[in-house]
C-alpha positions in Angstrom: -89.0 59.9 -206.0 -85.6 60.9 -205.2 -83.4 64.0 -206.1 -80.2 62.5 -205.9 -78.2 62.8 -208.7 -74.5 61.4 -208.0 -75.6 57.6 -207.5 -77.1 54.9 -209.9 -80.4 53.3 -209.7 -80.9 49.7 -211.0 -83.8 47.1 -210.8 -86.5 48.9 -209.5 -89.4 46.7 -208.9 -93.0 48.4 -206.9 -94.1 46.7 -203.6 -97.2 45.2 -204.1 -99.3 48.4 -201.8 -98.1 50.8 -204.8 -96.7 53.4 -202.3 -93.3 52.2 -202.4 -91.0 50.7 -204.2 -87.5 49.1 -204.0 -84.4 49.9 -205.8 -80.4 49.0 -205.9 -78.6 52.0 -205.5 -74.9 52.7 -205.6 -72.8 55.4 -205.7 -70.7 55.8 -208.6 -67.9 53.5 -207.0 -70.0 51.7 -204.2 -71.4 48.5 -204.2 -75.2 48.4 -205.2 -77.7 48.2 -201.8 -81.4 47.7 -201.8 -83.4 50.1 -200.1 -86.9 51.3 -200.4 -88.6 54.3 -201.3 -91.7 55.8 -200.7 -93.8 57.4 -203.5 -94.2 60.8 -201.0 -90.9 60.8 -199.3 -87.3 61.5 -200.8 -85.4 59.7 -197.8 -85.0 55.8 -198.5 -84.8 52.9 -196.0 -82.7 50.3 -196.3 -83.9 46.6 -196.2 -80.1 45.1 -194.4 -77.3 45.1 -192.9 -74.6 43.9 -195.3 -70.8 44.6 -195.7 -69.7 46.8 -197.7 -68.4 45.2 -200.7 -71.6 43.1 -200.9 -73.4 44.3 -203.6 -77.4 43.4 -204.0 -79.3 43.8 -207.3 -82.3 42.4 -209.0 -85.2 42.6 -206.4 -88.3 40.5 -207.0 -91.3 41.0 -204.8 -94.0 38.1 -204.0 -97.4 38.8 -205.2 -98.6 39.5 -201.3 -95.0 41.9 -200.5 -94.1 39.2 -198.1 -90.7 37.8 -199.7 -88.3 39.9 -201.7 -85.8 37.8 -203.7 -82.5 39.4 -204.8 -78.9 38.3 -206.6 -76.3 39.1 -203.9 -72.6 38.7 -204.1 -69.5 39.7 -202.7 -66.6 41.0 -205.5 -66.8 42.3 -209.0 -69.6 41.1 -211.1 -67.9 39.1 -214.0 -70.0 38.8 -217.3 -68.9 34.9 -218.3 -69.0 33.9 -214.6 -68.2 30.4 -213.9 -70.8 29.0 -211.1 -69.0 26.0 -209.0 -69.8 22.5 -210.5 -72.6 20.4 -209.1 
């Protein structure tokens, strides 16, 4: 699907048609973007415009490719995050 061999795929997840499918891709020091491929073509498009240093991972696709749900966040990902208290 791609050739690209300097950036790093995670969370792939196929659109519901089967001719494409959407992937966070980063470069080795960039933050992580969702765009989407297509099974026949090596170029990918990308679903938003976001800053820079937001990084968007974890793409989830509704049974009829209408919604796509994702994690999104601004900063380094932390591995014991704490979440704000309710």
């Amino acid at each position: 699907m791609t050739q690209g061999n300097t950036s790093l795929y995670l969370s792939p997840e196929w659109l519901p048609d089967g001719d494409h499918i959407v992937v966070s891709r980063s470069g080795l020091f960039g933050a992580a973007k969702l765009q989407v491929y297509h099974v026949k073509r090596s170029r990918p498009m990308s679903l938003m415009q976001t800053p820079s240093t937001f990084k968007t991972v974890g793409a989830a696709v509704s049974p009829d490719g209408r919604y796509l749900w994702y994690a999104g966040r601004t900063g380094d990902w932390t591995y014991n995050a704490l979440f704000p208290k309710v």
